[in-house]
C-alpha positions as CSV (number, residue, x, y, z in Angstrom):
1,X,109.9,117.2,77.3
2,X,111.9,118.6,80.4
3,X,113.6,121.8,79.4
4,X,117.0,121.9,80.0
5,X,119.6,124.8,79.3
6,X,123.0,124.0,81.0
7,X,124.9,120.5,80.5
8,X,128.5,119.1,80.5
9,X,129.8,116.6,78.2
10,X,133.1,114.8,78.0
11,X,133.9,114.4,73.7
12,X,136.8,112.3,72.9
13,X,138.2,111.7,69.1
14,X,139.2,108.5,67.3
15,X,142.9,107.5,67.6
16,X,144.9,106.9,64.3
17,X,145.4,103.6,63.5
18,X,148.9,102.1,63.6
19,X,151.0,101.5,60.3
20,X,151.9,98.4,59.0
21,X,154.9,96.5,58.8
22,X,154.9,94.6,55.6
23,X,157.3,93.2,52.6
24,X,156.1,92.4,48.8
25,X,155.8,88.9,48.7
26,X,154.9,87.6,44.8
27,X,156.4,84.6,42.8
28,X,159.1,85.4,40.8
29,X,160.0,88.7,41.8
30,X,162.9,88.0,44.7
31,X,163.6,90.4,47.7
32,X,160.3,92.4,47.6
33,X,160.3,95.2,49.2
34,X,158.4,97.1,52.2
35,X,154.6,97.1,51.0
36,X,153.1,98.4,54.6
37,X,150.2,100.9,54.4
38,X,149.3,103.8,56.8
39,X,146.5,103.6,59.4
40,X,143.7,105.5,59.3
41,X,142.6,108.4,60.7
42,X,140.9,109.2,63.6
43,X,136.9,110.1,63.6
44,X,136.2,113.6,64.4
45,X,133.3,114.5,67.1
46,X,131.6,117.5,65.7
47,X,128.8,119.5,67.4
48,X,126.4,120.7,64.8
49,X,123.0,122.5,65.2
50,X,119.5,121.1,64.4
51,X,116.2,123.0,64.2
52,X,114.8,119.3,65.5
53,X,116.2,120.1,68.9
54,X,114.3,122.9,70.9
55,X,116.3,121.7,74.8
56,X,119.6,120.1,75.7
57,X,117.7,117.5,77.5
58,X,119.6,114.8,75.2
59,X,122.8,115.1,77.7
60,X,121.1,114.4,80.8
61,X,121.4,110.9,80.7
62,X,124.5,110.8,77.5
63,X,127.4,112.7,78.4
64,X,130.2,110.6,77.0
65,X,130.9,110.7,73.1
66,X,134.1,109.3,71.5
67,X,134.4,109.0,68.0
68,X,135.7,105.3,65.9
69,X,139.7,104.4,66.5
70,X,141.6,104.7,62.6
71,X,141.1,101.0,61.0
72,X,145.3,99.7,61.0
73,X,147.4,100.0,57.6
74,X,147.9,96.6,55.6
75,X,150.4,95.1,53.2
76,X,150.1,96.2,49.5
77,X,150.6,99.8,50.1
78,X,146.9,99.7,51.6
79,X,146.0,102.3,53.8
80,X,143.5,101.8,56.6
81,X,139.7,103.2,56.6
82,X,139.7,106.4,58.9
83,X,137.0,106.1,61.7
84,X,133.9,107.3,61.6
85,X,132.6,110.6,63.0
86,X,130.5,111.7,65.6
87,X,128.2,114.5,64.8
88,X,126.0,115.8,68.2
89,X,122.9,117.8,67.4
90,X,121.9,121.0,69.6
91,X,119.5,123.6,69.2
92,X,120.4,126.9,67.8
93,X,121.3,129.5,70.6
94,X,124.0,126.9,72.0
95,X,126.8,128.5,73.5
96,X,129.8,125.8,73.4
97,X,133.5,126.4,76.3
98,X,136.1,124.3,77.5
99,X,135.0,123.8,81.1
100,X,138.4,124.3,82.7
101,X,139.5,127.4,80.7
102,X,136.1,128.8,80.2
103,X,137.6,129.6,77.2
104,X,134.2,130.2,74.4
105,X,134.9,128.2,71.7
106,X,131.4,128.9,69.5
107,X,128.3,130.3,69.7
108,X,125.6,128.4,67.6
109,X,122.9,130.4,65.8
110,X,122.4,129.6,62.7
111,X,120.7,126.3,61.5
112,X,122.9,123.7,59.7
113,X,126.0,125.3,61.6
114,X,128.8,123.2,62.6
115,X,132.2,122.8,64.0
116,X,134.9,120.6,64.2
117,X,135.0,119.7,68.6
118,X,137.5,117.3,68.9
119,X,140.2,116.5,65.7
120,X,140.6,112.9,65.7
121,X,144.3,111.4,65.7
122,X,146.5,111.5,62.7
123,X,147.5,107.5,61.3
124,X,150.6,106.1,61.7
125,X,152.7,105.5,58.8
126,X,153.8,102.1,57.5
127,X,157.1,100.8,56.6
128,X,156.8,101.8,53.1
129,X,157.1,105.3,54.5
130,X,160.7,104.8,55.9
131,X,162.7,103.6,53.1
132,X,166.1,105.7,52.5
133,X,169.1,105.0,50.4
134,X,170.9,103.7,54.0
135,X,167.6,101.8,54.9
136,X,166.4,99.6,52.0
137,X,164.0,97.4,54.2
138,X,163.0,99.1,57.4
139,X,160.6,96.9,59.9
140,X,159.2,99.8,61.8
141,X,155.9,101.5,61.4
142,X,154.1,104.4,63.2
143,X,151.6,104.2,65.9
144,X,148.5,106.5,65.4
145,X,148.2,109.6,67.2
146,X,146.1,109.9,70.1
147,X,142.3,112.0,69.2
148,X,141.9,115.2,70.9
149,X,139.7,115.2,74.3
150,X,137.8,118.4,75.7
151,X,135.4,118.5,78.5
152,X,132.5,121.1,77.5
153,X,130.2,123.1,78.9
154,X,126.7,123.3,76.7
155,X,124.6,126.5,77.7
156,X,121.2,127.0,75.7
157,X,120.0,130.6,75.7
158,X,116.3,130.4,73.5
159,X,116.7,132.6,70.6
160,X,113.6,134.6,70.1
161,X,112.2,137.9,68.4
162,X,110.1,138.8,71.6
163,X,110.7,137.8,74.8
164,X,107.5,138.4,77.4
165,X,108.3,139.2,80.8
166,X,106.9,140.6,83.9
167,X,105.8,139.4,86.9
168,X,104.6,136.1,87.5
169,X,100.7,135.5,87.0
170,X,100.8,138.1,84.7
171,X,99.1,136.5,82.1
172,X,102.1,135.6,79.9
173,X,101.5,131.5,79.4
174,X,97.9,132.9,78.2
175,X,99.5,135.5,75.8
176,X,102.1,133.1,73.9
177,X,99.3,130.6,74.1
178,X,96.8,133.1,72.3
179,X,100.2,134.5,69.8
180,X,101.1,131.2,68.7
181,X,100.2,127.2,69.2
182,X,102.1,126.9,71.7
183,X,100.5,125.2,75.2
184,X,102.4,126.0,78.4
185,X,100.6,124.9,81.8
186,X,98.3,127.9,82.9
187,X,96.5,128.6,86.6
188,X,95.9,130.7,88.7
189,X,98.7,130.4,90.9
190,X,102.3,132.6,90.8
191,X,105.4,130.5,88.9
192,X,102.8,128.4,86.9
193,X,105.4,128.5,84.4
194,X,108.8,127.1,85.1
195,X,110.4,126.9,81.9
196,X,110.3,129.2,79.2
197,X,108.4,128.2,76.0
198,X,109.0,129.6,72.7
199,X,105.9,130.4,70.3
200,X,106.0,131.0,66.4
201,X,103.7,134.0,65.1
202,X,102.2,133.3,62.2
203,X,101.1,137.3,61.3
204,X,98.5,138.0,58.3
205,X,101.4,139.4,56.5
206,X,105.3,138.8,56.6
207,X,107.8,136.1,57.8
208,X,106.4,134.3,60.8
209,X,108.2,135.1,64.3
210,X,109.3,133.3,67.5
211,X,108.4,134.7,70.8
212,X,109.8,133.3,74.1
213,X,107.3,133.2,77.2
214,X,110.3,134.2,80.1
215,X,109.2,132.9,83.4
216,X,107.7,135.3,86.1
217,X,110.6,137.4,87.5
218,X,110.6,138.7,91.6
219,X,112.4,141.7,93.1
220,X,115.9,140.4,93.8
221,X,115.7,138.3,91.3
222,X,119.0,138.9,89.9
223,X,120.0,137.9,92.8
224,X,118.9,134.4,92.7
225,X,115.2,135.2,94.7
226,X,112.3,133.0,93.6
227,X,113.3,132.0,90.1
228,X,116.7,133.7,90.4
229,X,118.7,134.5,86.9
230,X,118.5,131.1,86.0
231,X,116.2,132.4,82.9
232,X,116.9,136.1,82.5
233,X,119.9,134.7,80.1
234,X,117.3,134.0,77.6
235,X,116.5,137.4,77.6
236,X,119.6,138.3,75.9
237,X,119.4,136.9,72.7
238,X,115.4,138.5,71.8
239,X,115.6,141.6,69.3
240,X,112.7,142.8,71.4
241,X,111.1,142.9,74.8
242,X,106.9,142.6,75.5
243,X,106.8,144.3,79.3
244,X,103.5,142.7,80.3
245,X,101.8,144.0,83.4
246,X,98.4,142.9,85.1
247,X,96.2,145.9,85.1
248,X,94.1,144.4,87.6
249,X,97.2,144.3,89.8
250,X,98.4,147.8,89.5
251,X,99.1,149.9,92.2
252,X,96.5,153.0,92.4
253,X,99.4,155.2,94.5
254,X,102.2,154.0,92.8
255,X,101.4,152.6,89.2
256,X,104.4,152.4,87.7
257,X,105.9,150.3,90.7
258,X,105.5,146.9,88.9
259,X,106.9,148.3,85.5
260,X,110.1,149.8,87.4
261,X,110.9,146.7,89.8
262,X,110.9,144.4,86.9
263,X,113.4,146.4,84.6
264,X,115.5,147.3,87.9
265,X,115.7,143.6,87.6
266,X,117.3,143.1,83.8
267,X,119.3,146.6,84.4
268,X,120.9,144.7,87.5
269,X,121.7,141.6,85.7
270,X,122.8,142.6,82.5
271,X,122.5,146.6,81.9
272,X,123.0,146.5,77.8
273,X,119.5,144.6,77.6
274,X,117.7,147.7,78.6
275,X,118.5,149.2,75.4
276,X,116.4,146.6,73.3
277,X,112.8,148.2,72.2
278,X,110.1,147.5,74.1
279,X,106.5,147.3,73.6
280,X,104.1,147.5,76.9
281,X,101.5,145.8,77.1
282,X,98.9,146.2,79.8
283,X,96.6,142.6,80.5
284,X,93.3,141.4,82.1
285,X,91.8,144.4,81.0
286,X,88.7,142.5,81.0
287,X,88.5,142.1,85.2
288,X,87.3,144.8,87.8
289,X,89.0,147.7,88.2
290,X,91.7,146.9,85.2
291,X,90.7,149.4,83.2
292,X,90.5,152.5,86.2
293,X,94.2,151.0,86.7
294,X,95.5,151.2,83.1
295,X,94.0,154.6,82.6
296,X,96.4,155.7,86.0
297,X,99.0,153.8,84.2
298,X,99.3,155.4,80.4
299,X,98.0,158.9,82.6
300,X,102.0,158.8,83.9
301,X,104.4,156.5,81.2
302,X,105.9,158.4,78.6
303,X,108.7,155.4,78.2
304,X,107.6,153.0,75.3
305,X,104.8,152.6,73.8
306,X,101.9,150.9,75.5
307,X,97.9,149.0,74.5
308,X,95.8,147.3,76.8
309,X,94.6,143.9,76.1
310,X,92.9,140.8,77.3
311,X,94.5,137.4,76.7
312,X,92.1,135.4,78.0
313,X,89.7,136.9,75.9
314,X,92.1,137.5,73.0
315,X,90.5,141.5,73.6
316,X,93.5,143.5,71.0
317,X,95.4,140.3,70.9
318,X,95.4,140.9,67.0
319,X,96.4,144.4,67.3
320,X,99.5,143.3,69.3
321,X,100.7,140.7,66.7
322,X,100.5,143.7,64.0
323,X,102.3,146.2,66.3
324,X,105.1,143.5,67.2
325,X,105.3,142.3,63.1
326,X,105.9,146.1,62.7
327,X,108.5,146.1,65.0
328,X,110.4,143.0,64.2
329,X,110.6,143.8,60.4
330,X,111.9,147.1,61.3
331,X,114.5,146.0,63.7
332,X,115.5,143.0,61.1
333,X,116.0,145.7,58.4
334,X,118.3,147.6,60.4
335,X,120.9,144.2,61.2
């Protein structure tokens, strides 16, 4: 399934249904009077959130939703059948505005969570409704209000425990694939990955955990360069960031130089999400060279704390799913 994380829809809510004009009309019993019912009301559109939907790829093609029109009122005091709702489904992390105010009007995160988007329109009242001691028969009814329209902007931001980032080909496709089931594409080639993908830990012990697989950031990137911030808003909604590096990679002269471009990177685009723990992880320990690199690496960083391990060949892969459990549990007691 494509990912997609921005849409616009256009949500429009039943209209009441008109009252009714009506008089009692039964043998034997002479001047009858007005009988008319009210119309019904409006359906409602309501966005609510579902654990079934992981993208917003659903409002590519869709984009209009309008709720059912108020059935009318009829004679014998009968009102009509209100119209049926509309509920729309969307992942947790869904952040809901009004597209011409930019005004937020909710931001999902639980499961089950839902809101009322659009009221549908009040029904009109029948005849019965306008009887006074100067009007004994009236032959007027309402007409239903009109349902309530909004144009929105939908904007998915993955909510995770641990977001991976880092540069791109740093092995972070083969990390979440080795943490969890999940099966993004992996070569050998930078922006392999192009969407993130979000991964459930299953630990020995404890509640399992999600971790999102953030695609390869680029000096400038928040910017717009390569990738641009089109997915460093996911990062803002992990408890947690795993800073993976390719040890193989690392600068001999410089070895921090990868580490400090990438959180320049999330410091320029939003600097509140440096202050989220991180854990830093140094990769392809199993290649040439990787380990004479790390050793350069730990010899200088004092920041976080930092292991070395092999995704491909799942080399501390374990240890790292105990260290991040740690973490998670601790960071979840403290909310």
């Amino acid at each position: 399934m494509k990912f997609i994380d921005e849409a616009v829809i256009h949500v429009s809510a039943g209209k009441g249904g008109p009252g009714c004009v009506s008089f009692r009309r039964e043998k034997y019993v002479p001047k009858g009077g007005p009988d008319g019912g009210d119309g019904g009301k409006g359906g409602d559109v309501i966005i609510k959130t579902s654990e079934r939907r992981r993208t917003l790829y659903q409002f590519r093609y869709k984009k209009h939703f309008k709720a059912a029109n108020g059935a009318p009122g009829q004679g014998k005091q009968k009102t009509g059948k209100n119209g049926e709702n509309v509920v729309i489904e969307v992942p947790p992390g869904t952040i809901v505005r009004d597209v011409e105010t930019r005004e937020l009007i909710k931001d999902f995160t639980e499961p089950d969570d839902a809101v009322v988007i659009a009221k549908g329109g009040a029904g009109g009242r029948g005849n019965r409704r306008f009887v006074s001691s100067t009007n004994r028969a009236p032959r007027h009814a309402q007409s239903g209000l009109p349902g309530e329209t909004h144009s929105l902007q939908l904007e998915l931001k993955l909510l995770a425990d641990a977001g991976i980032i880092g540069y791109p080909n740093a092995g972070k496709s083969t990390l979440i694939s080795r943490l969890s089931s999940a099966k993004p594409k992996i070569a050998d080639y930078p922006f392999t990955t192009l969407t993130p993908t979000l991964g459930i830990v299953t630990p020995d012990s404890g509640e399992p955990f999600a971790v999102a697989d953030i695609p390869g950031l680029i000096e400038g990137a928040h910017n717009g360069a390569g990738l641009g911030d089109k997915f460093l808003k996911h990062v803002e909604r992990t408890r947690m960031l795993v800073h993976l590096i390719d040890a193989a990679a690392i600068d001999p002269d410089d070895p921090l130089k990868a580490y400090k471009a990438i959180n320049r990177e999330i410091a320029g685009f939003r600097p509140e999400i440096m202050e989220k723990p991180q854990i830093v992880v140094l990769n392809k320990i199993d290649l040439p060279e990787a380990q004479a690199n790390a050793d350069r690496f730990l010899k200088h960083f004092t920041d976080y704390p930092a292991m070395t391990i092999s995704a491909y060949t799942g080399r501390n892969v374990s240890a790292l799913i105990d260290r991040l459990n740690e973490a998670i549990n601790g960071l979840k007691a403290d909310d």
